[in-house]
Each structure stands twice: as C-alpha cells, then as structure tokens.
C-alpha positions as CSV (number, residue, x, y, z in Angstrom):
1,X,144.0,-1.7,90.9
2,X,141.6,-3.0,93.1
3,X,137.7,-2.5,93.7
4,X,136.8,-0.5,96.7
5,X,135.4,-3.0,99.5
6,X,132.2,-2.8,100.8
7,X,131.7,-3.6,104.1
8,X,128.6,-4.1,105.8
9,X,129.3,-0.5,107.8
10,X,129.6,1.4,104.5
11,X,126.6,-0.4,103.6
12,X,124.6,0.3,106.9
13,X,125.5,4.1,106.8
14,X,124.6,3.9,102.8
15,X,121.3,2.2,103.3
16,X,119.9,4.8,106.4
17,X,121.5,7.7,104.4
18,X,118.8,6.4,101.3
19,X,116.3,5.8,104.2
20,X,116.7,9.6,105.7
21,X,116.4,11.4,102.1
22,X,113.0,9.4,101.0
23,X,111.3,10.3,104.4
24,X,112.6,14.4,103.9
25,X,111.3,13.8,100.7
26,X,108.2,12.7,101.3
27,X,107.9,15.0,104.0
28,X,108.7,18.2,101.4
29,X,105.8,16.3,99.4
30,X,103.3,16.2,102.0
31,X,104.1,20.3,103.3
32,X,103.7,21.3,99.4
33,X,99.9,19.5,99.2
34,X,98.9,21.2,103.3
35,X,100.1,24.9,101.9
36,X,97.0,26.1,101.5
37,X,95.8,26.0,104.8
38,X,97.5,28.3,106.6
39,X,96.1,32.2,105.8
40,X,96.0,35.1,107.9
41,X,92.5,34.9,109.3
42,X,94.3,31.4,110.7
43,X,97.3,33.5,112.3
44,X,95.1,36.4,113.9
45,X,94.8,36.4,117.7
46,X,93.0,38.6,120.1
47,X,93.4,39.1,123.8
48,X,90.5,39.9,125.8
49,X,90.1,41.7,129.0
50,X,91.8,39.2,131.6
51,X,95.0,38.9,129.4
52,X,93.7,35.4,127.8
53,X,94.4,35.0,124.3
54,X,91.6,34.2,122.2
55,X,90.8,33.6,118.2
56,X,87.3,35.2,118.2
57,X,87.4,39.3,118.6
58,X,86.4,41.4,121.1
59,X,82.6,42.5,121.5
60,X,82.5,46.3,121.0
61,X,79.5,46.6,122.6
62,X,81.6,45.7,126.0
63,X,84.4,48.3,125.6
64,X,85.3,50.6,128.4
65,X,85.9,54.3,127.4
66,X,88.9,56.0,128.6
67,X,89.7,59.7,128.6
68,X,93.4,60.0,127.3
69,X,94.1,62.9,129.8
70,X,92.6,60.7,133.1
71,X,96.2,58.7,131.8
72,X,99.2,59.9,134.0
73,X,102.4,59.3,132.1
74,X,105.4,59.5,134.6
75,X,107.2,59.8,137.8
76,X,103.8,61.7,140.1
77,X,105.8,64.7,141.9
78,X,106.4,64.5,145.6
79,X,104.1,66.4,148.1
C-alpha cells in the first residue's frame, strides 16, 4: 500500500486549522486571567427620570411622592 499524498490543499487547510485552535486558545487563556472583573456592582443600571439609563443611582432627596389611589387603573367609564 501506498502513503497518503499530501498536497499543498491538505496542507493549507491543515496549517489554518493549527492557526484557528492556538488563537481560541489563547483567547480561552486571556478570558480565564480578565474573570475577575466583571461583578454585580459592574452589571447594575439605573434609569433616571427622562428614561436615560445611567450607572450612578437616583438621589432620594429628588423623589416625587405619589398617592397609590390618585392611580386610575383601567378603561375610565363613559359620561
């Protein structure tokens, strides 16, 4: 029996298959030294009165009061 051949496609798809696995690889390295960074104090979000998200919270001394029963909930009836 003869050896397989190896032709210079084989080798071409052989070398950037190599080429693709160290980069993922060192990829996978580099996300397993960064893991520490992300927390939850990182993912928290707050949205302020115009609708704009923002990563500092609100100022409580700023907050509106609402009475819950001033809330109509509803179709309003027909006069």
């Amino acid at each position: 029996m003869s050896r397989a051949r190896e032709t210079f496609g084989k080798k071409e798809t052989r070398t950037k298959k190599e080429k693709k696995r160290k980069e993922k690889e060192k990829k996978r390295i580099e996300r397993k030294e960064n893991k520490g960074s992300g927390g939850l104090d990182d993912m928290i979000a707050y949205v302020d009165e115009f609708g704009n998200i923002t990563s500092t919270p609100p100022d409580v001394s700023q907050r509106k009061t609402i009475n819950a029963e001033d809330i109509d909930l509803g179709v309003p009836r027909r006069s």
